[in-house]
Each structure stands twice: as C-alpha cells, then as structure tokens.
C-alpha positions as CSV (number, residue, x, y, z in Angstrom):
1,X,11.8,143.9,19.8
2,X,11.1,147.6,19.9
3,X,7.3,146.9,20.4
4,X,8.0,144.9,23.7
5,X,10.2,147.5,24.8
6,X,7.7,150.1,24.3
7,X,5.0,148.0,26.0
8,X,7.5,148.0,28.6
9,X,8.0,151.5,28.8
10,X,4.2,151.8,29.1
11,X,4.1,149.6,31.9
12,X,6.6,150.8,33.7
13,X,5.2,154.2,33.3
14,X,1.5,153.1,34.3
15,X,2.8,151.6,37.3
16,X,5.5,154.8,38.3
17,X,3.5,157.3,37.5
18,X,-0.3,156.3,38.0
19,X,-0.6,153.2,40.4
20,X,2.3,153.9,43.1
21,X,1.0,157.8,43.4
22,X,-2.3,156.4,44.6
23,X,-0.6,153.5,46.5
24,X,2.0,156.0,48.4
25,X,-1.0,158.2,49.2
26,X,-3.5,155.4,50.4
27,X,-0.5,153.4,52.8
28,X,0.4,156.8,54.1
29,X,-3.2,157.8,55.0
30,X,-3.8,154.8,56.6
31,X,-0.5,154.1,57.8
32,X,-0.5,157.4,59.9
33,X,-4.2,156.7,61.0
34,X,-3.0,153.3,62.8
35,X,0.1,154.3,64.0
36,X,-1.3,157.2,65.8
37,X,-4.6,155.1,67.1
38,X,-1.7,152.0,68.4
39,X,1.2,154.1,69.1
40,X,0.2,157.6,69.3
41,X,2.7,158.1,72.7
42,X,5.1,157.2,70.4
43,X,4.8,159.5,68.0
44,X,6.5,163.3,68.5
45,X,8.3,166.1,67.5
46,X,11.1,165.0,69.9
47,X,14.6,164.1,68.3
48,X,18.1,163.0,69.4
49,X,19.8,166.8,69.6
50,X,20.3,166.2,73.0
51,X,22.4,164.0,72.4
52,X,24.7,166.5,70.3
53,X,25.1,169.9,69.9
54,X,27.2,172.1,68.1
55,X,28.1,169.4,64.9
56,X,24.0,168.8,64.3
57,X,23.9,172.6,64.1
58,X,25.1,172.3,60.3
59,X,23.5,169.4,59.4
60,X,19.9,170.4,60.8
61,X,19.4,173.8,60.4
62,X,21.1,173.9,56.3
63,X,18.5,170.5,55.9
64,X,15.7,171.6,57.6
65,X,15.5,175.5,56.4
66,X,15.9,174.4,52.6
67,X,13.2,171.7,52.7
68,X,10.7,174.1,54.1
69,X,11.6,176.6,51.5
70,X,11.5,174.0,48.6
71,X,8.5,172.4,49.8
72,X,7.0,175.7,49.5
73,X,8.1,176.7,46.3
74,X,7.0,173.5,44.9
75,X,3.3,174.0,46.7
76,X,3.0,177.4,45.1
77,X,3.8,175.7,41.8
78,X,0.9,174.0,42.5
79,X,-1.6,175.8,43.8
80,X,-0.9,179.2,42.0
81,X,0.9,177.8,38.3
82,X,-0.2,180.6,36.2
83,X,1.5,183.2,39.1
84,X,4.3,181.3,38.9
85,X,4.6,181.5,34.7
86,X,3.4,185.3,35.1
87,X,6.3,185.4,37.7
88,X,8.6,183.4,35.2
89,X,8.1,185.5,32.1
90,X,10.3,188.1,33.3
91,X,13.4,186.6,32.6
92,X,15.4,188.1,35.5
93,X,12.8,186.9,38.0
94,X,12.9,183.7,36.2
95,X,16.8,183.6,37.0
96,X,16.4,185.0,40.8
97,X,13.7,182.2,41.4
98,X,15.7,179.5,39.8
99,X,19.2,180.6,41.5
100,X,17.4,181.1,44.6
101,X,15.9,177.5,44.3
102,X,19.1,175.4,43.3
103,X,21.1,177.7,46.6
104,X,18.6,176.0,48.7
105,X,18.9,172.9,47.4
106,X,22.8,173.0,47.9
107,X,22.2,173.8,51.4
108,X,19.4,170.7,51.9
109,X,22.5,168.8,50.4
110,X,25.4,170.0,52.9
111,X,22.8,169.7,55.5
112,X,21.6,166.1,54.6
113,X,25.3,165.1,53.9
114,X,26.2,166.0,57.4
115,X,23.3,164.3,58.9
116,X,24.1,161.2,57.7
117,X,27.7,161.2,58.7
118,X,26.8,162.3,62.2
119,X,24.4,159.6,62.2
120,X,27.1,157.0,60.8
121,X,29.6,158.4,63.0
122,X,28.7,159.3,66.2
123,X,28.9,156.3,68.7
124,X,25.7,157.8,70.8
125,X,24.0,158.1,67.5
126,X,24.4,155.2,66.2
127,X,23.0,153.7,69.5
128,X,19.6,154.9,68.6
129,X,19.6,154.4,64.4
130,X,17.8,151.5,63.1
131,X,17.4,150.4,59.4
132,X,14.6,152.7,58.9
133,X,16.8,155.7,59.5
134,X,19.7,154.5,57.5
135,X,17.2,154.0,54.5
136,X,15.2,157.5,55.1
137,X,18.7,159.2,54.5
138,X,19.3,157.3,51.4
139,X,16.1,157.5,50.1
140,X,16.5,161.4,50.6
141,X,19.7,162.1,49.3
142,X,18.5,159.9,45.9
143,X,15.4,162.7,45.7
144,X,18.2,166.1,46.5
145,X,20.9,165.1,44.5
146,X,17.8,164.0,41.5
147,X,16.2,167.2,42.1
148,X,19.9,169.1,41.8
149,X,20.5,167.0,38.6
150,X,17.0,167.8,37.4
151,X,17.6,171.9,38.4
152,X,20.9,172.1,36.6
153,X,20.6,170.0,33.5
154,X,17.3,170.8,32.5
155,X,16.5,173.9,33.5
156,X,13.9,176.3,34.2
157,X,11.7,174.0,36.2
158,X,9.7,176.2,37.8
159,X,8.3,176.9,34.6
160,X,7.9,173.3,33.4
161,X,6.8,172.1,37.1
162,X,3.5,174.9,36.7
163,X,3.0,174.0,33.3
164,X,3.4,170.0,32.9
165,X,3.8,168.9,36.2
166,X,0.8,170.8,38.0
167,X,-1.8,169.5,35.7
168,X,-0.1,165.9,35.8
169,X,-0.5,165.8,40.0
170,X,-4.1,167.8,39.6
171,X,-5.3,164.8,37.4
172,X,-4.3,162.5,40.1
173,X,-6.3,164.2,43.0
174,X,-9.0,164.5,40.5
175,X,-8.7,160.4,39.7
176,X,-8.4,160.9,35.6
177,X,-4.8,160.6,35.5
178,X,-3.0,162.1,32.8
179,X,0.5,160.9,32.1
180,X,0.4,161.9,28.2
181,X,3.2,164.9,29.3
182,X,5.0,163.3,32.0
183,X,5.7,160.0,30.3
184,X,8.0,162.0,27.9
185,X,10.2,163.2,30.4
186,X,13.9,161.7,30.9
187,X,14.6,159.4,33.4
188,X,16.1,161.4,36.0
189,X,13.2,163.6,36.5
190,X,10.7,160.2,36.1
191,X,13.5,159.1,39.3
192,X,13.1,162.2,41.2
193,X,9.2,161.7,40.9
194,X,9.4,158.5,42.2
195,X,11.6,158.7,44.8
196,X,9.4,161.2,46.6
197,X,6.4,158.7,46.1
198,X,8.5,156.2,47.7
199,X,9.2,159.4,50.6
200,X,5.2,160.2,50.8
201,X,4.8,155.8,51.4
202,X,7.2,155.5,54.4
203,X,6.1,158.4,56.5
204,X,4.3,156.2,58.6
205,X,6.9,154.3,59.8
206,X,9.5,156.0,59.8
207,X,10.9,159.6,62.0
208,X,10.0,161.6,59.3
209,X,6.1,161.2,61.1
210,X,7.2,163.5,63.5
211,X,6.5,166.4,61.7
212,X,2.7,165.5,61.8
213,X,2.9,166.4,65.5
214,X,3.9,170.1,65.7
215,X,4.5,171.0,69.1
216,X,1.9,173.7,68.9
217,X,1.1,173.8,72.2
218,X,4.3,175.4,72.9
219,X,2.3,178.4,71.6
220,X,0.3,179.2,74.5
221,X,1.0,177.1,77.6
222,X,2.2,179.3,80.5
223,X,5.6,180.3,80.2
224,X,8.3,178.4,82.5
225,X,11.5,179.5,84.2
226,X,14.1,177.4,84.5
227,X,17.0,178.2,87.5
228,X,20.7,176.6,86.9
229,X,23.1,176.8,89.5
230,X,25.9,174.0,89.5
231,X,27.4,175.2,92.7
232,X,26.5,172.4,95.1
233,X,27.5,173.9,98.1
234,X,25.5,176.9,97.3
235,X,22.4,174.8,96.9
236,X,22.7,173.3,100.0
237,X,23.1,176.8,102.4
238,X,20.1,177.7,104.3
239,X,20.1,181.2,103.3
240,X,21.5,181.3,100.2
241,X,19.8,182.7,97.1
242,X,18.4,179.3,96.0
243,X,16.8,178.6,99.1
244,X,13.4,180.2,98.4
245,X,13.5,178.4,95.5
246,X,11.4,175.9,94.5
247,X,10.2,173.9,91.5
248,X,7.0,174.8,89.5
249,X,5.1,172.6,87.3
250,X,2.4,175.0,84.8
C-alpha cells in the first residue's frame, strides 16, 4: 500500500511539476500566436471601467498595483537569487521585504475580492461576463489566498523562492528538470505552483491577454484636447465660445 502511494505521489509530482510547466508554456505560446494572427482586433488593453467608476476604483487599483509589485519581486527572485539571500541575511531587511510582500498581497486580495463582487453584482457587469471571467477570478483568488497561506505559515519565502525555487524554474528553461527539492514541499505551496501554471495556460483565451497589448502608443502620439460643454443652448449660439470650435482627429 505505501509503495502504490508513493508511485502515486511520483506521478502526480512528474505530471505537476514537470509536464504541465512545459504544457502551460507551449498552449500559451501558441495560443497567443493564433489568437493574435485570427483575432488580433480583438485583442486590447480596453476594459469595462466605463461602465463603472468610483466602486472599481478599490478593486482595480489595490489588484492591479500589488500584482505588479509581486510579480516583480518574484522576477528578481529569479533573475538576481544570490542578491536577494545577500539582501535576506540581514535579518531586519529580511523582515521589511517579507512584511512588505505579504502587505501587498493583502491589498491583491481586497482588490481581487472586490472585483469579483462587482463583477457578480453589478447588472451592467454581469451583461458582459462570460464563463471565462468567472473562472479567471477563481483561478486567481485559489493562487492569492495559496500564496498568503504559503507567506504566513511557512515563512521566509523570499529566501526559499531564491534558493529552491529559482534553480527548480531555471532547470525547466534549461529542459533538465529538477524536482529533487520541490517534490518535498507541502501541498499548499505544490497548489500555489500549480495554480499559476494553470494562470500561465489560459492567457490566451481569456482577458488576462490584454496585458500583452500595452497601449504604448499613448506614449508619443500627438496630444489631444478634448472640449465639454453640456449647455445645449450654448452650443447652438452663433457667436458663442464654442462656435470656432471644431473637432480634431491627430
């Protein structure tokens, strides 16, 4: 019994930890190649704010600050792991980065949290959600409230994430993959792995492709002036202010 339920393990880890990396990287490479060559119109950076204002102010902004700064934290881990141990051997920067980590976190949470009752809620909303959406939420509350899990009850990640998880991800890109470390690790950190496979596999057809098309453009077209005047009347007088003027396209 305990040998089939270690082959088990094995398996499962094999197929968690080796195959679906390759397999979330491969569908979203290819996945993002076709739907920009079939739909590429279709893909922006445009969202439904418009249809909302001031209650998407907390969920976006708290959501969209915190996964920029995690996403960069955990890139440095990467790329620079021994600058992050040197970093971490001082153990009050090893606090401030780990304090600083899980605050950002909470506010990916509260901003995440909000988004999905606004998009639950909200009648106009709801008008433009599909299935997709509903699942992209899920799917990333599983990896915040994992990663929150993760940050509090086994702590010091930073230091583990540059030390065990760095080399783990490098041997993938490199195609040896080790999973000698990883495979060791409980299951909720194994689950917050996963999950952001599963994240890195849907891109394509999901929203979350928008933020392959940075509107950076917006950078240096001309500049453009918008005029707003709600006073009919006024619009309509011959020599009123408006009258000289005129839209401009750049």
């Amino acid at each position: 019994m305990d040998a089939s339920i270690d082959n088990l393990l094995n398996t499962m880890n094999s197929f968690f930890l080796i195959a679906l990396p390759y397999i979330a990287l491969v569908v979203c490479i290819i996945g993002t190649i076709w739907r920009y060559r079939q739909t590429k119109f279709k893909v922006s950076s445009l969202s439904s704010q418009f249809l909302e204002g001031r209650t998407l102010f907390w969920g976006s902004v708290p959501f969209h600050w915190g996964i920029l700064v995690l996403f960069l934290g955990h890139l440095v881990g990467f790329v620079f792991p021994r600058g992050v141990l040197l970093w971490n051997s001082h153990p009050v920067r090893l606090i401030i980065i780990e304090i600083s980590a899980f605050i950002f976190a909470l506010a990916v949470l509260v901003g995440l949290l909000n988004l999905i009752y606004r998009r639950l809620t909200n009648p106009k909303v709801i008008v433009v959600t599909n299935k997709m959406d509903v699942f992209i939420l899920l799917l990333l509350l599983l990896l915040v409230v994992s990663g929150l899990w993760v940050a509090y009850f086994f702590r010091w990640g930073s230091s583990w994430f540059a030390s065990v998880i760095t080399p783990y991800l490098r041997s993938i890109f490199m195609l040896q993959p080790d999973i000698s470390a990883v495979s060791a690790f409980p299951w909720v950190v194994k689950l917050h792995m996963i999950s952001a496979y599963f994240l890195v596999m849907i891109i394509p057809f999901s929203r979350l492709v928008h933020f392959l098309v940075l509107p950076l453009d917006y950078i240096w077209r001309p500049y453009q002036q918008v005029y707003w005047n709600w006073n009919r009347k006024d619009i309509r007088k011959a020599g009123s202010a408006w009258a000289d003027k005129r839209p401009k396209n750049n």
